[in-house]
N, C-alpha and C positions, 0 to 999 in steps of 0.2 A: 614344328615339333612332331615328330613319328613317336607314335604309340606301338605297342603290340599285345597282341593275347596272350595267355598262359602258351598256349604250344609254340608260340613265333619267339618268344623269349626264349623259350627253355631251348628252341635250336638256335636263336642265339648265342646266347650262354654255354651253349653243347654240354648240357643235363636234361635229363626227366622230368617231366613236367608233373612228377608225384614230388620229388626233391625244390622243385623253383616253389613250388605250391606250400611246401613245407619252412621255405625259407619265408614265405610273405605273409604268411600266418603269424610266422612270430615275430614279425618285422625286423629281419634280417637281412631282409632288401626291401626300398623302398617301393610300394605297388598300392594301388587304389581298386577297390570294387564299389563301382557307383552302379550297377544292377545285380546279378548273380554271376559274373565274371569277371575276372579279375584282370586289368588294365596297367600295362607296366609301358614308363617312358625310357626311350633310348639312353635319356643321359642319365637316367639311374642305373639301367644295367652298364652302363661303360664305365659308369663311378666304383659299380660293384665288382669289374673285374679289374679296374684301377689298383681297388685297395686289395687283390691277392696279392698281385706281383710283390716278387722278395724285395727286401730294401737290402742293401750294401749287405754285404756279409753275411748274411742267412740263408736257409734254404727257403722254396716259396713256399706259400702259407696253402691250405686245403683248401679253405672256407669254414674249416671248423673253428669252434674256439676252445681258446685254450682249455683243458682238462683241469678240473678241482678237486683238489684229493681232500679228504678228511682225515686225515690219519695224521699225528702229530711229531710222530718220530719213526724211524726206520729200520732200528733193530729191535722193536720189541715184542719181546714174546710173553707169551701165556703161561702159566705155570697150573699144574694139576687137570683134577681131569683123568679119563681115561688112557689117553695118548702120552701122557705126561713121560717127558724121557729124561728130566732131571730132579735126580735127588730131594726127597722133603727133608726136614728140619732131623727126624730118625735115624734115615738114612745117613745123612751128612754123618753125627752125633757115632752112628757105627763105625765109620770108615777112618774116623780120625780118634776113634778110643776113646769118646768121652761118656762121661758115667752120666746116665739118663734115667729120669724118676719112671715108674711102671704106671 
C-alpha cells in the first residue's frame, strides 16, 4: 500500500496543495492525519479521479458539486421601491379611465 503527503498527492492529482487540503477537510477525498500532516492512500486518490471522469453522455465533472440555488421560481420579480418600473394600482386605474376615491 503507497501513501503520500499533502504535496506528493496534490502532484498527483495535478492540484495545489491549498485546493487537496481544502478537499480533506471537508472530507471530499478520503485522507487521514494521524500527526500534524495529512496522509493520503493511492487507492483513494485513484478512486477520487475515478469518480470525475464523465459517464456516457455528459460532459466531465470538475470536482465541484453541484450548485444549490434558493430561489423558487425564475421570473419573479419585485414590485415597488424606488426602481419600480411598473405601474401601482393609480397608475394602472389612470391609464385605463377608471374613477378612483381621493
Amino acid at each position: 500500500m503507497i501513501t503520500y503527503g499533502l504535496e506528493d498527492a496534490a502532484q498527483f492529482l495535478h492540484m495545489s496543495t491549498a485546493a487537496l487540503g481544502s478537499l480533506a477537510r471537508s472530507a471530499k477525498i478520503k485522507a487521514a492525519k494521524p500527526g500534524k500532516r495529512w496522509v493520503f492512500l493511492e487507492e483513494d486518490l485513484v478512486a477520487y479521479l475515478n469518480a470525475l471522469y464523465a459517464v456516457h453522455g455528459q460532459a466531465p465533472r470538475s470536482g465541484c458539486e453541484e450548485e444549490t440555488s434558493q430561489w423558487h421560481c425564475i421570473n419573479a420579480e419585485t414590485r415597488g421601491g424606488l426602481t419600480s418600473r411598473r405601474p401601482a394600482g393609480k397608475e394602472y386605474a389612470a391609464l385605463l379611465g377608471l374613477k378612483t376615491r381621493s
